[in-house]
C-alpha positions, -999 to 999 in steps of 0.1 A, spaced: 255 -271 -581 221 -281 -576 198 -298 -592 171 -274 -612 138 -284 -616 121 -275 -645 87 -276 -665 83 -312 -674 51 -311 -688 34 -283 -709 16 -262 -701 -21 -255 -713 -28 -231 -742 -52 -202 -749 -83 -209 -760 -95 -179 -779 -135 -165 -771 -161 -186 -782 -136 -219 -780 -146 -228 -751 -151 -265 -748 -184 -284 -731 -184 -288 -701 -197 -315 -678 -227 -308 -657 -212 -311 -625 -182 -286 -636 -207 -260 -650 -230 -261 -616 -199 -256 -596 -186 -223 -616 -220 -206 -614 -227 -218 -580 -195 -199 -572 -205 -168 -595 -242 -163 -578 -224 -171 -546 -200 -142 -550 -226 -116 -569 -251 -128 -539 -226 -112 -512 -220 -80 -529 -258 -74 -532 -261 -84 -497 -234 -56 -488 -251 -29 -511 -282 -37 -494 -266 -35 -454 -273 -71 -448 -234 -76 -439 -207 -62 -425 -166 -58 -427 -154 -68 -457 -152 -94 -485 -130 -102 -515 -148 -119 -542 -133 -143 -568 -153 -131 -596 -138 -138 -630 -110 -164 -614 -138 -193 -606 -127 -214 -633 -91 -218 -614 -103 -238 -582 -128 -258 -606 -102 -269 -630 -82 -278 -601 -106 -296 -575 -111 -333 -591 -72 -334 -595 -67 -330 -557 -72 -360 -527 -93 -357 -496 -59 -364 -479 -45 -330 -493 -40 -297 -477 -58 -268 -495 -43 -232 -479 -62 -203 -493 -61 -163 -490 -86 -135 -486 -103 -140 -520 -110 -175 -515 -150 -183 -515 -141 -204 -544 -113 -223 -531 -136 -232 -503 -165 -240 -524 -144 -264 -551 -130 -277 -524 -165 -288 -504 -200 -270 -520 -213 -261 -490 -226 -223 -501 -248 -230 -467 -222 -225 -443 -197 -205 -460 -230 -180 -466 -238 -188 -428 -201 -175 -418 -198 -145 -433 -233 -137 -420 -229 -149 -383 -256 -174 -383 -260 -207 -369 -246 -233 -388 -217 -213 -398 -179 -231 -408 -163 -217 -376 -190 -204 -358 -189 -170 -372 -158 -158 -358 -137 -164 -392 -159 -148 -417 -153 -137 -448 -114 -146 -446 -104 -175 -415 -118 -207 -424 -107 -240 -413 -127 -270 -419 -109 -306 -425 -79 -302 -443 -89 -269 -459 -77 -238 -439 -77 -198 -452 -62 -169 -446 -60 -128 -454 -26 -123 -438 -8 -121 -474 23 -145 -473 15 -164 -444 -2 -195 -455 33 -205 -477 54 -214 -448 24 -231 -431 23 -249 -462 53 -260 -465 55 -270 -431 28 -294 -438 44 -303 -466 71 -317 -448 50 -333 -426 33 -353 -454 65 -361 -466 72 -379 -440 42 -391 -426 20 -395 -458 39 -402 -486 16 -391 -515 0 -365 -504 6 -325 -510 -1 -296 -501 -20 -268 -527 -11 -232 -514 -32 -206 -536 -16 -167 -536 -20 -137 -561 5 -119 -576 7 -92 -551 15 -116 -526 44 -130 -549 63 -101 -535 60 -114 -496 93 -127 -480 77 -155 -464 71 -167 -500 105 -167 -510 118 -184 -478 92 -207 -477 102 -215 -514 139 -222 -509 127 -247 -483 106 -264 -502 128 -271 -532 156 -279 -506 137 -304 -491 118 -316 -520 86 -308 -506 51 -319 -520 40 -280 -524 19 -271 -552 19 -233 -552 -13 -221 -569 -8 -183 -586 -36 -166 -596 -20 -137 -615 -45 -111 -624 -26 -83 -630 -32 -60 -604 -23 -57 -567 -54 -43 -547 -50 -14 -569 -15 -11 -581 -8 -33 -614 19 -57 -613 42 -41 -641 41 -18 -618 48 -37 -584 66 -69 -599 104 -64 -605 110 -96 -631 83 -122 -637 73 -152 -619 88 -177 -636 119 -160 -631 119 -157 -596 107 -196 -594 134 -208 -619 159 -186 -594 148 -211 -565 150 -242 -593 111 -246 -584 90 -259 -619 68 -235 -637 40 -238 -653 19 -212 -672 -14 -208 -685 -36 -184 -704 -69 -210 -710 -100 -206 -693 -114 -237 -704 -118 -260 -678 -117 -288 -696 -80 -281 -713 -68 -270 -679 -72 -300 -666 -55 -318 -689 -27 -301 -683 -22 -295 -647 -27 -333 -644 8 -339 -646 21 -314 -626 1 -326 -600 13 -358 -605 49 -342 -606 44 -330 -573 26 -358 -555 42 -387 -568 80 -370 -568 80 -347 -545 92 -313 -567 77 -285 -558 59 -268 -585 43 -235 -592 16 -227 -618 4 -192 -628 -29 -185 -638 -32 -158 -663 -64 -145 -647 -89 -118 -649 -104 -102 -616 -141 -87 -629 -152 -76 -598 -139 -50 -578 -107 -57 -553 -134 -58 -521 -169 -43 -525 -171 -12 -546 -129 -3 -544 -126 -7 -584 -105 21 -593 -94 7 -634 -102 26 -660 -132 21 -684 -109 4 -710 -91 -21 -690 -121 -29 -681 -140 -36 -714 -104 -64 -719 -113 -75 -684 -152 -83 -693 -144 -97 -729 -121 -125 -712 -147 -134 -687 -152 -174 -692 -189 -165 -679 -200 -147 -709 -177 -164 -735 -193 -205 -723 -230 -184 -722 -225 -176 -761 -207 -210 -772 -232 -232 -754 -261 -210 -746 -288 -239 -743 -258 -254 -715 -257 -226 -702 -290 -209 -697 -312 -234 -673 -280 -244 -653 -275 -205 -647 -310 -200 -640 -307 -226 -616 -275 -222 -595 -294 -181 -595 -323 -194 -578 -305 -214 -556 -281 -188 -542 -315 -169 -535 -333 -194 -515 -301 -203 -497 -298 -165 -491 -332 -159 -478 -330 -191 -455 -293 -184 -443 -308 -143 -430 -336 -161 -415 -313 -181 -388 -306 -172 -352 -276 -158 -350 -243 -183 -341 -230 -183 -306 -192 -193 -303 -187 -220 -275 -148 -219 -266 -133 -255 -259 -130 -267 -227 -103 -257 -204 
C-alpha cells in the first residue's frame, strides 16, 4: 500500500469572541485595507460606477493575512473569483487592483482581467472553479524539479471541493509528492446552496482518501494562525507532501453584489463571528485610528483611481 500522509502538526484552536489576540500594526493595516477595499467596490456598484461582477472576500480577510509572511517571493499563489484579498496579502497594491476592475490606466493587466483574471509575478487568479488545481500542481512539479523549496498555494472554497479537476489534480500531487499547499476556505455555503447540502462526506475525508494531510481550523486570530500553519508550510516546502488546510470561515457579504439569499438568523451567527467587530471591541484604541485610516485611504485611492483615463490594451508583438 501506500504511504498516507497525515496531520503532523496541530492544528490551531478557536478563539472564542473577544479573545482575540493584538495584533501587529502592519497585520491590522492589511485586514482593513482589504475590508474598505472590498466595502469600497460594492458602494461603487450601488452607485453605477462599475460594471460585471465582483465577489468580495468580506469576513474571510484574515485567511490570506495569516498566510502571507509564511509564503516566499519565489512561490506560486493561484487564486479564484473571490480573491481581492489573496491579491492584496500577496502585494498591497489597492491602486491597481482598484484600477482593473475599473478599466483605468495603471491597471494589473490592463483592464481586460478585471474583477477575476489577474496575473502579476508569480501570482495568477481565476473564476473558472477547479481550474487553477491542476495548473497548480503542474507548477508544482515544476518547482520540484527546478526549484527545490519552493511551493505552490492554490486557494478554493468549498463549493469548488466538489470539482473533478480537484480530485485529479490531488491524486497527482500526493503521487508525486508535490509541493501543493491547497488553501480551503470553507464557509459553508456554495453561491447559494449550503454545503450540508452540496458536500457528500467532509473534507478531511476526501483528503485522507487521497493520503493528502489535513489541517483544520476554527481561529480567527491572526496571530494563533500563524503559529500553526507554520509547520504545515514547512511540511510542504521542505518535504514535499502535499497538504490541505480548511478554514472554518464566514462569508458576511453577499456571494456577488446584492445575491444574499440567507435567512436573517444565519446571518446574526455570520455577523457575531466577524473577526472585524470582535478585534474593534477587544482592542478598540488599536482599532479605531487604524480603521479610520485604511477608510480614508480606500476613499482617496477611489476618487483618484475614477479620475484616470481610461486603460488601452496594447497586444504583444507579432
Amino acid at each position: 500500500m501506500g504511504e498516507v500522509l497525515t496531520d503532523e502538526v496541530e492544528p490551531g484552536g478557536l478563539a472564542p469572541p473577544g479573545a482575540l489576540t493584538r495584533l501587529g500594526d502592519d497585520d491590522l493595516s492589511a485586514l482593513l485595507l482589504i475590508r474598505h477595499f472590498e466595502l469600497k467596490l460594492l458602494e461603487l456598484f450601488d452607485r453605477g460606477e462599475l460594471s460585471g461582477t465582483t465577489h468580495t472576500c468580506l469576513g474571510q480577510e484574515y485567511v490570506p493575512v495569516a498566510l502571507s509572511p509564511l509564503l516566499d517571493p519565489a512561490d506560486y499563489v493561484f487564486s479564484n473569483h473571490r480573491g481581492h484579498g489573496h491579491y492584496l496579502a500577496r502585494h498591497r497594491d489597492p491602486h491597481g487592483l482598484l484600477a482593473e476592475i475599473m478599466g483605468r490606466e495603471g491597471a494589473i493587466c490592463a483592464g481586460v482581467g478585471g474583477s477575476q483574471h489577474l496575473h502579476r509575478d508569480r501570482y495568477l487568479s481565476t473564476g473558472v472553479q477547479g481550474e487553477s488545481m491542476p495548473v497548480a500542481a503542474g507548477v508544482a512539479l515544476h518547482l520540484k524539479r527546478v526549484e527545490p523549496g519552493a511551493l505552490a498555494c492554490v486557494y478554493i472554497g468549498d463549493g469548488t471541493f466538489g470539482e473533478g479537476a480537484v480530485y485529479e489534480a490531488l491524486n497527482l500531487a500526493v503521487l508525486w509528492r508535490l509541493p501543493l499547499l491547497v488553501v480551503v476556505e470553507n464557509n459553508g455555503i456554495a453561491q447559494s446552496t449550503s454545503t450540508e447540502r452540496q458536500m457528500a462526506g467532509t473534507i478531511r475525508g476526501r483528503a485522507e482518501a487521497f493520503g493528502a494531510g489535513h489541517h483544520s481550523f476554527t481561529s480567527v486570530d491572526v496571530n494563533e494562525l500563524r503559529t500553526g500553519l507554520a509547520p504545515v508550510v514547512d511540511l510542504v516546502r521542505r518535504r514535499q507532501r502535499p497538504q490541505i488546510v480548511e478554514f472554518h470561515t464566514h462569508r458576511v457579504g453577499p456571494h456577488s453584489k446584492g445575491d444574499d439569499t440567507r435567512p436573517a438568523h444565519v446571518l446574526r451567527g455570520v455577523k457575531a463571528n466577524d473577526w472585524y467587530d470582535l478585534y474593534a471591541a477587544a482592542h478598540p484604541e488599536h482599532f479605531a485610528p487604524s480603521d479610520a485610516a485604511q477608510r480614508e485611504l480606500i476613499a482617496l485611492i477611489a476618487h483618484e483611481v475614477a479620475a484616470r483615463p481610461l486603460s488601452r490594451w496594447e497586444p504583444p508583438c507579432a
